[in-house]
C-alpha positions in Angstrom: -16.5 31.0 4.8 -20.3 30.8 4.1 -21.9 27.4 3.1 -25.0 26.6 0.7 -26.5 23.2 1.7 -27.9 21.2 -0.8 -30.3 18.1 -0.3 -29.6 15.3 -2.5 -32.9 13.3 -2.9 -32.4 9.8 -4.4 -34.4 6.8 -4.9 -34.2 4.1 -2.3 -32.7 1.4 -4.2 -30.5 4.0 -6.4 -27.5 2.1 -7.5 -24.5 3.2 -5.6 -22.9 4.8 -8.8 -26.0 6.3 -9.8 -26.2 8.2 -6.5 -22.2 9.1 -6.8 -22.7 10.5 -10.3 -25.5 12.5 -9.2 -23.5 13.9 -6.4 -20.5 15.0 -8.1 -22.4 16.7 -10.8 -24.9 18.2 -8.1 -21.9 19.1 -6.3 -19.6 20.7 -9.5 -22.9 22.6 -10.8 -23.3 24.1 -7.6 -20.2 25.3 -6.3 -20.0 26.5 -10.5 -22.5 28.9 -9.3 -22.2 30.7 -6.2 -20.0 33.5 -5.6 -16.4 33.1 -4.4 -16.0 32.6 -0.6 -19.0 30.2 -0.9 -18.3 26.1 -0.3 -20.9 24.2 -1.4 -22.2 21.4 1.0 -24.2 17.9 -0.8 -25.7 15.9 1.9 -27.1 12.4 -0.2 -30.9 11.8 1.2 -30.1 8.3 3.1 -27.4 10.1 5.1 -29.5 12.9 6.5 -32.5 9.9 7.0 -29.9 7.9 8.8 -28.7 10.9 11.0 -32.4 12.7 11.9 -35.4 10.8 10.9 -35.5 9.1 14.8 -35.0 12.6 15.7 -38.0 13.8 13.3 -39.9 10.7 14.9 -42.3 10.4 11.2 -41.8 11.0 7.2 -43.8 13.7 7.7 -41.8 15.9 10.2 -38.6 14.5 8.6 -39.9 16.3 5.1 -41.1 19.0 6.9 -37.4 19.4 8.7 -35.2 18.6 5.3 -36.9 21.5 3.5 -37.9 24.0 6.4 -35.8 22.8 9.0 -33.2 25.6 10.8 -29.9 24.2 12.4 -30.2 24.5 16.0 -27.0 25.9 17.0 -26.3 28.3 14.1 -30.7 29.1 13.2 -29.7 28.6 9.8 -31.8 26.5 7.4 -30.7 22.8 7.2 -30.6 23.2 3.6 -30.5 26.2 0.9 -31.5 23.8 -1.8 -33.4 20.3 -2.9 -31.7 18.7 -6.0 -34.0 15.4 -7.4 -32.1 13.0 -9.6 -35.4 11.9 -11.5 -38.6 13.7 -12.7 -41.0 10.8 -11.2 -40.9 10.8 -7.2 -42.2 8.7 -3.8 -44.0 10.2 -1.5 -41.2 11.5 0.7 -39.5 13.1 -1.5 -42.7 15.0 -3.2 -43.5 16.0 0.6 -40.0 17.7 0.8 -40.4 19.2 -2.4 -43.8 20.6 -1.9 -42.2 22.4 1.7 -39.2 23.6 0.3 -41.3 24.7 -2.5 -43.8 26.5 0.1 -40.3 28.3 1.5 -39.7 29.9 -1.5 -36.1 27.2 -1.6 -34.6 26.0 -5.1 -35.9 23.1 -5.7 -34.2 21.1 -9.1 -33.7 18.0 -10.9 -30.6 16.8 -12.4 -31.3 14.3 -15.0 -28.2 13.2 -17.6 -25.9 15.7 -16.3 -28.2 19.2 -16.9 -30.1 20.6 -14.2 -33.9 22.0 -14.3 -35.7 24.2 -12.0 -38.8 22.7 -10.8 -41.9 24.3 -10.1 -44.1 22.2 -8.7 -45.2 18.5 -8.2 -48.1 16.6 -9.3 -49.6 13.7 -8.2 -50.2 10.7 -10.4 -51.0 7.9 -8.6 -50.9 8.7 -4.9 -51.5 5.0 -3.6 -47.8 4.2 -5.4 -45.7 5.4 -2.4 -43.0 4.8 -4.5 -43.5 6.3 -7.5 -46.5 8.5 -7.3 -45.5 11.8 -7.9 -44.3 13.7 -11.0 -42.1 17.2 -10.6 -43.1 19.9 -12.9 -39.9 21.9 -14.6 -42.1 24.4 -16.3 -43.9 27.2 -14.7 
């Protein structure tokens, strides 16, 4: 059985409930979509940060490595997809956009249960770390 790997990017201080909606309807969308055979994978964004950021050794080369990053064992990307769960981003998470963007990935946002493709990012204020950044859903 083939898997598609989807990156759940979250805000740091999502509420745990927040971040479980988000994942089941990421997760439910998803699997909705690809063809039979197909099991669709959700990794949340703290879990992947917890397991491979020391690894990546900086945000940059962890953003880099969530969007364009291959699985050692299998050279398969880490992940098919990056699914937002809000329109206006941090810094991270515009960085991993912008790569999986660059490697032609689907990049969304799922925002009161309907997902949109995004297109791009913007920044807005680049000084707010936290905040900064605003994804684009039209092209």
């Amino acid at each position: 059985m083939s898997e598609y790997k989807v990156f759940l990017a979250t805000p740091k201080g999502a509420l745990d409930t927040e971040v479980e909606s988000a994942y089941a309807t990421v997760q439910d969308r998803f699997q909705q979509s690809v063809p039979d055979g197909v099991a669709v994978s959700v990794t949340r964004a703290v879990d992947d940060w917890t397991a491979n950021f020391k690894r990546c050794g900086s945000w940059d080369a962890w953003a880099h490595d969530v969007a364009a990053g291959v699985d050692y064992e299998f050279r398969t990307p880490r992940y098919n997809a990056v699914v937002c769960t809000t329109e206006t981003v941090g810094k991270a998470t515009a960085q991993i956009v912008e790569h999986a963007l660059e490697a032609q990935k689907m990049v969304a946002v799922q925002t009161n249960g309907s997902v949109q493709r995004v297109y791009g990012v913007e920044a807005i204020d680049p000084e707010n770390w936290k905040a900064g950044w605003h994804l684009t859903t039209t092209p």
